[in-house]
C-alpha positions as CSV (number, residue, x, y, z in Angstrom):
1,X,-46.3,-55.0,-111.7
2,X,-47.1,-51.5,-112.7
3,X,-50.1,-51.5,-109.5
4,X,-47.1,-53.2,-107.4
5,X,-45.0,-50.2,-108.2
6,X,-47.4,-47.4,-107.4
7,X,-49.0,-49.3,-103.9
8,X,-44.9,-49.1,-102.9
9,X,-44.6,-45.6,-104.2
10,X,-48.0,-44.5,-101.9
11,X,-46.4,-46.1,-99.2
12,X,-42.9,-44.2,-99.0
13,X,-44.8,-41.2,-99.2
14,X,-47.4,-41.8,-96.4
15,X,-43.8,-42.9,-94.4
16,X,-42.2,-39.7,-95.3
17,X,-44.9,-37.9,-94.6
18,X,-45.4,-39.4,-91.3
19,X,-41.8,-38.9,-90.6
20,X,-41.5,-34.9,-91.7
21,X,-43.8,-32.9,-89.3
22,X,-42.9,-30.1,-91.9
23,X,-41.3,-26.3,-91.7
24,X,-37.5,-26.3,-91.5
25,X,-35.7,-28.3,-89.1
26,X,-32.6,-26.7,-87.2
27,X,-30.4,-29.3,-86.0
28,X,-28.3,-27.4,-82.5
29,X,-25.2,-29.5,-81.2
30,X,-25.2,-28.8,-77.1
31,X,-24.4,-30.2,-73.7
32,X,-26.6,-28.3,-71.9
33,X,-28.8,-30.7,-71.1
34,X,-32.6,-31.2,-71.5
35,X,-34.1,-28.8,-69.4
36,X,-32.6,-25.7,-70.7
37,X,-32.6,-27.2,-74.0
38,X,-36.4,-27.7,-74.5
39,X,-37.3,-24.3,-72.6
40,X,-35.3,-22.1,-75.9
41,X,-36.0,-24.6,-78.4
42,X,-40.0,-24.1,-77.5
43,X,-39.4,-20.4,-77.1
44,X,-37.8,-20.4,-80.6
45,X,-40.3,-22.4,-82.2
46,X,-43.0,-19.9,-81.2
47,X,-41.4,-16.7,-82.6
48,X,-40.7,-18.3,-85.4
49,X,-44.0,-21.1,-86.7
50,X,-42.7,-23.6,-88.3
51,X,-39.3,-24.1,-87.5
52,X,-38.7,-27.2,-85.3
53,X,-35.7,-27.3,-83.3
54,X,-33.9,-30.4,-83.2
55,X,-31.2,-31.5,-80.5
56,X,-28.1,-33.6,-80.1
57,X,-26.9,-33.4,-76.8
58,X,-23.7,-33.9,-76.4
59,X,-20.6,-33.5,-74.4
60,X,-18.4,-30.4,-75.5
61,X,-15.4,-32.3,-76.7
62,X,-18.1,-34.8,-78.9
63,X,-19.3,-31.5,-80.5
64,X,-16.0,-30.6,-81.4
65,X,-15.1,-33.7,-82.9
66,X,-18.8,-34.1,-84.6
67,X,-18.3,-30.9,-86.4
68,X,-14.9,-31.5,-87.7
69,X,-16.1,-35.3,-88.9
70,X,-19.0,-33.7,-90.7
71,X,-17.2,-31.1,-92.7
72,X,-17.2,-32.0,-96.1
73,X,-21.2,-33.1,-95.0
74,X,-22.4,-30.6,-92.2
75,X,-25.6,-32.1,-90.8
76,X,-25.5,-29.2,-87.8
77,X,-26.7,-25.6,-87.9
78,X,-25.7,-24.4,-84.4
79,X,-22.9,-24.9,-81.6
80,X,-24.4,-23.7,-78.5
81,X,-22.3,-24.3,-75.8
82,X,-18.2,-25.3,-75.3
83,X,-15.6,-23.6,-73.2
84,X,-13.8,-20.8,-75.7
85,X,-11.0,-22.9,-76.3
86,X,-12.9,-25.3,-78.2
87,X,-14.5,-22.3,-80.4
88,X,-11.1,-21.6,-80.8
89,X,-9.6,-24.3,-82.4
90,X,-13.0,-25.1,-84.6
91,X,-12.2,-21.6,-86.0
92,X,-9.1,-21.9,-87.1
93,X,-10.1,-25.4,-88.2
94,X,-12.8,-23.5,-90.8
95,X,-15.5,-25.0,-88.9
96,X,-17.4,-22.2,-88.1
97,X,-19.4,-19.8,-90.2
98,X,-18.9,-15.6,-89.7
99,X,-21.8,-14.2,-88.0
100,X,-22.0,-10.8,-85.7
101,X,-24.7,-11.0,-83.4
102,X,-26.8,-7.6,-83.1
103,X,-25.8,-7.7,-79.4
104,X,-22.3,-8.9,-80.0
105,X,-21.2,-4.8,-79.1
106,X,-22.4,-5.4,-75.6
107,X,-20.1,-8.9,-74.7
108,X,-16.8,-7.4,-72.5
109,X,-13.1,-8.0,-74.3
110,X,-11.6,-11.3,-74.8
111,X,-15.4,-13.5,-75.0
112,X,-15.9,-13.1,-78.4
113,X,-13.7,-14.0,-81.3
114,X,-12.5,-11.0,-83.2
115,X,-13.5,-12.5,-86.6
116,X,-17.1,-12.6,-85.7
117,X,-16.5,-16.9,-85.7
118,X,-17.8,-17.6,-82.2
119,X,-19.7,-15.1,-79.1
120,X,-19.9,-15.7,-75.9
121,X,-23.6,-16.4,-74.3
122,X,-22.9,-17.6,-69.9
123,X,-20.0,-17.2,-68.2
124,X,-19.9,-20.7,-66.3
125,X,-17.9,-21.2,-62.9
126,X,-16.4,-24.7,-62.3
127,X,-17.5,-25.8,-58.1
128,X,-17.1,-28.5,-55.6
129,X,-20.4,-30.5,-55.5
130,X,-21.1,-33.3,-52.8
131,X,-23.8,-35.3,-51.5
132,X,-25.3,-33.6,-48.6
133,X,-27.0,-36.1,-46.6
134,X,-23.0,-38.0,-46.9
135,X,-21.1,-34.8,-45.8
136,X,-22.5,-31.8,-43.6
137,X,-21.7,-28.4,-44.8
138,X,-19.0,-27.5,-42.5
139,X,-16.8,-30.7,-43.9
140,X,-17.0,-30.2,-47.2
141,X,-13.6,-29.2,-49.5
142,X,-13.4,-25.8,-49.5
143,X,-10.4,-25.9,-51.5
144,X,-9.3,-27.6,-54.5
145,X,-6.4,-29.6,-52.6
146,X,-9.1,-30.2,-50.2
147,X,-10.2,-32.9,-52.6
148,X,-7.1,-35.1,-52.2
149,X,-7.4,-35.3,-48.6
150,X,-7.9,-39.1,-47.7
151,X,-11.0,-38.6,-46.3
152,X,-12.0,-38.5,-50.0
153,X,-10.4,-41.7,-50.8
154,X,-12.3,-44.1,-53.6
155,X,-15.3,-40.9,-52.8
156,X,-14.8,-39.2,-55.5
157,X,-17.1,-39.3,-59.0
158,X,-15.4,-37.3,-62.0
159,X,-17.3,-36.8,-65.3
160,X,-15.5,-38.8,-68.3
161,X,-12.7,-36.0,-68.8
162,X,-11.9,-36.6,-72.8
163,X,-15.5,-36.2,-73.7
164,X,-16.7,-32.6,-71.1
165,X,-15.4,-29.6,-72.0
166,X,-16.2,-28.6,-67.9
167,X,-13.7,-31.1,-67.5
168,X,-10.8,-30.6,-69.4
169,X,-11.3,-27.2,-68.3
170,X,-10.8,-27.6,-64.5
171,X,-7.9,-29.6,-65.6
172,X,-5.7,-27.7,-67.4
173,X,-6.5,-24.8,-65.2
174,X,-5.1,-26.9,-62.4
175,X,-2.3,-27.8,-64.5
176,X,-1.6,-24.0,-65.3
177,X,-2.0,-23.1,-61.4
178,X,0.2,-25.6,-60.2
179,X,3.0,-24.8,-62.9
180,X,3.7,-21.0,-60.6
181,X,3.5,-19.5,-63.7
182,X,6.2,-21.5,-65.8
183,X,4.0,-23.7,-68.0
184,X,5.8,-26.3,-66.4
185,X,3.0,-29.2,-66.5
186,X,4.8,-31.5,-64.1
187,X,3.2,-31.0,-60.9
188,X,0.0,-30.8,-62.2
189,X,0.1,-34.0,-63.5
190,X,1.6,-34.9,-60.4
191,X,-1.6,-33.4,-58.9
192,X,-3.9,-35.3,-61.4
193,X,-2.1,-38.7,-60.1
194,X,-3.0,-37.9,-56.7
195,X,-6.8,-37.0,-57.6
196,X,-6.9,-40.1,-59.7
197,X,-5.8,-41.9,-57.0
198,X,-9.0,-41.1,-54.9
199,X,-11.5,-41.4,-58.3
200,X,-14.0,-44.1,-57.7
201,X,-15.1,-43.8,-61.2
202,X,-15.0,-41.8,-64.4
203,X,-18.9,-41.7,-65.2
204,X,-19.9,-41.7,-69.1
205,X,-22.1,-38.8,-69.2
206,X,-23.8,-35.6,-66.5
207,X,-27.0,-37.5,-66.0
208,X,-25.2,-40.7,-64.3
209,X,-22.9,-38.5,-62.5
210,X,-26.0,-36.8,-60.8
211,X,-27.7,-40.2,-60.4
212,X,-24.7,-41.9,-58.8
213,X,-23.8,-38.7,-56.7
214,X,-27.1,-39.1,-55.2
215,X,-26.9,-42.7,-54.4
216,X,-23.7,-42.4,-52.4
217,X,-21.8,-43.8,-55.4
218,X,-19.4,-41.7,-54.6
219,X,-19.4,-38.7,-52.3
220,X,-18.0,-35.5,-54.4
221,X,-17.5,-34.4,-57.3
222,X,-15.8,-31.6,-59.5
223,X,-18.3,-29.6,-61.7
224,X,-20.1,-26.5,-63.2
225,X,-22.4,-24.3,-60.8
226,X,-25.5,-23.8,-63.0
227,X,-25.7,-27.5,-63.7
228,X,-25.5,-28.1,-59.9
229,X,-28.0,-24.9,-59.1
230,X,-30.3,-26.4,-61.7
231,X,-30.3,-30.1,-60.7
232,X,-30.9,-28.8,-56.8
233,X,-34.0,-26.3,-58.3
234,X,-35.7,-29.2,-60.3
235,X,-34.7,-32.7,-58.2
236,X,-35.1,-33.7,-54.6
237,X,-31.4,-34.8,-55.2
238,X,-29.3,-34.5,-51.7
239,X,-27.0,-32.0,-53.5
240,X,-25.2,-29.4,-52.4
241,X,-21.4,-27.3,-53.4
242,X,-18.7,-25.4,-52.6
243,X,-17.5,-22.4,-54.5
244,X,-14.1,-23.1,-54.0
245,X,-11.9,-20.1,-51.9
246,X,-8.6,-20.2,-53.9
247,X,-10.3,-19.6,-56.9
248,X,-12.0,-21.4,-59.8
249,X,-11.7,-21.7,-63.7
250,X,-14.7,-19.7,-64.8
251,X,-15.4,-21.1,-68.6
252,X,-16.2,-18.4,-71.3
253,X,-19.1,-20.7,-72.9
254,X,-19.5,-19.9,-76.4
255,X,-21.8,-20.2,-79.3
256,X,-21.8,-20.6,-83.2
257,X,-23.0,-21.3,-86.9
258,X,-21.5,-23.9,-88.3
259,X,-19.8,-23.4,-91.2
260,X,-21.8,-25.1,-94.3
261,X,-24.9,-25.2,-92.4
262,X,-28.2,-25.7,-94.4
263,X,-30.2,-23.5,-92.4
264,X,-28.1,-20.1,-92.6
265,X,-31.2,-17.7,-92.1
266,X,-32.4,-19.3,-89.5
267,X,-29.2,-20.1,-87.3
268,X,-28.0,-16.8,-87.4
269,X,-31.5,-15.9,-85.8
270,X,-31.4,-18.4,-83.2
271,X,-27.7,-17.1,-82.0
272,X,-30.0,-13.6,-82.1
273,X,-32.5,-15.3,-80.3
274,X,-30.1,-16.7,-77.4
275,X,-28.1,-13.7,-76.8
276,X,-31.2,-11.6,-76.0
277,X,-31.8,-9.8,-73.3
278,X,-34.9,-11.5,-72.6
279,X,-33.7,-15.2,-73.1
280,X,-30.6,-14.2,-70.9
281,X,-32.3,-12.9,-68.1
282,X,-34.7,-15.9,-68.4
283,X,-31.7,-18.2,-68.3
284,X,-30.4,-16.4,-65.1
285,X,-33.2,-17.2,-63.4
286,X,-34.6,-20.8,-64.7
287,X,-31.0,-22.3,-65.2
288,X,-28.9,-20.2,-63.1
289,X,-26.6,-19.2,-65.7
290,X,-24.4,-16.1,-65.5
291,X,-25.0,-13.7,-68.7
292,X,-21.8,-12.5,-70.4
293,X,-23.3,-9.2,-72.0
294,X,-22.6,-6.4,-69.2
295,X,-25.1,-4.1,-70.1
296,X,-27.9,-6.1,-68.6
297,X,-29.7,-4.0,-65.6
298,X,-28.8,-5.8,-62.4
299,X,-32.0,-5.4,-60.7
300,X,-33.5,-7.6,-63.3
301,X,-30.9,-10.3,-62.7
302,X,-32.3,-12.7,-60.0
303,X,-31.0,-12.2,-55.8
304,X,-29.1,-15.8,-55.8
305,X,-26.3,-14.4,-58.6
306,X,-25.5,-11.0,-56.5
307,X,-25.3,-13.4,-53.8
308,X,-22.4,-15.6,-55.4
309,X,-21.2,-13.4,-57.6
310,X,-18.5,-11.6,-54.7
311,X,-17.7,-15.3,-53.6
312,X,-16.2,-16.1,-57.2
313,X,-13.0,-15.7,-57.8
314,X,-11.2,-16.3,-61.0
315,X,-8.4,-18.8,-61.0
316,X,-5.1,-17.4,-62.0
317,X,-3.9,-18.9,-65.2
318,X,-2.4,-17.7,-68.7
319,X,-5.2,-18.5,-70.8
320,X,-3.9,-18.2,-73.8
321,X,-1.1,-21.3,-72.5
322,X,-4.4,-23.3,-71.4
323,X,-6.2,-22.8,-74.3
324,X,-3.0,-24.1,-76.2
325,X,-1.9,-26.9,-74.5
326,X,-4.9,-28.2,-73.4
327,X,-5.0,-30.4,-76.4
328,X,-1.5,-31.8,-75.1
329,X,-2.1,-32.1,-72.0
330,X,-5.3,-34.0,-72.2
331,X,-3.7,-36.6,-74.0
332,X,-0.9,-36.9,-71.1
333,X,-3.3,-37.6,-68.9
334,X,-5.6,-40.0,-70.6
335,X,-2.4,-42.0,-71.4
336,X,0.1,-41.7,-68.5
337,X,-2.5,-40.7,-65.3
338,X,-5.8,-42.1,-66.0
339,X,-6.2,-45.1,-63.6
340,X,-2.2,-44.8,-62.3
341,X,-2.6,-42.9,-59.5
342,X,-3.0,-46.0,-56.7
343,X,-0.1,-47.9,-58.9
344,X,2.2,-45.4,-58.6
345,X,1.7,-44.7,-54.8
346,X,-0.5,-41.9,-54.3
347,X,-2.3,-43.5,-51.5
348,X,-2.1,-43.3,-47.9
């Protein structure tokens, strides 16, 4: 019995063993996908032997609701990436730990949360993407309305909206915009009826969205322009967008510790690590992200973000109402527009 006992006892260990590649482990909640993922986790790990960076990636809205399930039990270090909004709320919800960034001084007003909760890292325009071997250049939206034309009808691919934070940010912008200042949601959600009305599908995650997009699926699409920039950089997907001309929601995208976290030391130092100068300027040019600091030197900031950068134009909305009611008006439209567009008559 006793030799039974100790043959088990060997065993767990040569399984734990097997399972622990040993160092510390720091688990980072994110939606920003693979690529850009493994690139800093790598980078981290190097500058700092063993460490392993560990990823769940995630849609923004997932995070959000991961964090706050897990807070009597944290099992995450870092939030790296999530429209302010979100950072927000999970700060005033105590889910996120106080930490000031050593480059925190160089981020402009309003992207950074005066209590040191959250910073912001990219500065992430929201675009028109579309299949270009489907539609040539010069007939492609060039304006959000442009979308609910029916040409677009049943050709139109949106990303499940409850679960992206890119999503329910383009929609509550557009339900701000279309309010004329008021707050008055009404034809917004009229607006969302109509656009539901020409949605082939809501797609579970970015991945199938790109795949589908590229198959002729569907023919458009509403989402963010590094993601786009990145997928055309990396795939021989027929892909192309359209920054739109009235204006866009351009998403202060955040970072955090999370509050209870077991790795303190070394999440602080990979919020250090992300909001370098280095690691922003490599970001620019590998994942077409635009940094948030302002003091980087422009000539070090790659030719194809000067080039957009006087072609983006931030949509007009009160923030601080959008960041509010968001919340609410998510939950309007998952209950009274989702799927009701064609039933209630906006078709031709």
């Amino acid at each position: 019995m006793i030799k039974t006992m100790r043959s088990w006892a060997v065993l767990l260990a040569l399984l734990a063993s097997a399972c622990d590649p040993g160092g510390e482990v720091l688990v980072v909640y994110t939606p920003h996908g693979r690529d850009l993922l493994e690139h800093f986790g790598a980078g981290f790990e190097e500058a700092h032997p063993g460490v392993r960076v560990q990823w769940l990636d995630m849609g923004s809205q997932e995070v959000l609701e991961r964090v706050r399930s897990e807070r009597a039990n944290p099992q995450g270090d870092v939030w790296w990436g999530a429209p302010d909004d979100m950072f927000i709320r999970a700060a005033a919800d105590g889910l996120l730990e106080p930490f000031r960034p050593g480059w925190a001084e160089a981020l402009p007003e309003g992207t950074f949360d005066p209590d040191d909760h959250w910073f912001a890292t990219y500065l992430t325009p929201q675009v028109i993407a579309y299949n270009s071997a489907a539609v040539a250049a010069d007939e492609a939206p060039r304006r959000w309305d442009d979308v609910l034309d029916p040409r677009w009808r049943d050709q139109v691919l949106i990303r499940e909206p409850l679960a992206s934070g890119t999503m329910r940010s383009i929609f509550a912008s557009i339900i701000d915009r279309e309010s004329g200042g008021t707050g008055d949601p009404e034809a917004g959600f009229e607006w969302l009826l109509r656009l539901d009305a020409q949605t082939r599908e809501y797609v579970l995650n970015p991945t199938l969205l790109y795949q589908k997009l590229a198959r002729q699926e569907g023919q458009i699409t509403l989402w963010n322009m590094p993601d786009i920039e990145t997928l055309r950089a990396t795939t021989d997907f027929p892909i192309a967008y359209v920054i739109p001309e009235d204006g866009t929601p351009i998403v202060v995208d955040g970072i955090a510790v999370i509050a209870g976290t077991r790795q303190p030391e070394m999440a602080r130092a990979f919020v250090e690590f992300v909001g370098s100068e280095e690691a922003l300027i490599q970001a620019s040019e590998r994942f077409f992200r635009i940094p948030a600091r302002a003091d980087l030197d422009p000539a070090a900031l790659p030719d194809w973000l000067a080039e957009a950068q006087p072609r983006l134009r931030p949509m007009q909305v009160d923030a601080e109402r959008v960041r509010e009611r968001t919340p609410e008006w998510m939950r309007h439209w998952d209950t009274q527009i989702r799927r009701r567009g064609q039933a209630q008559g906006y078709q031709e």
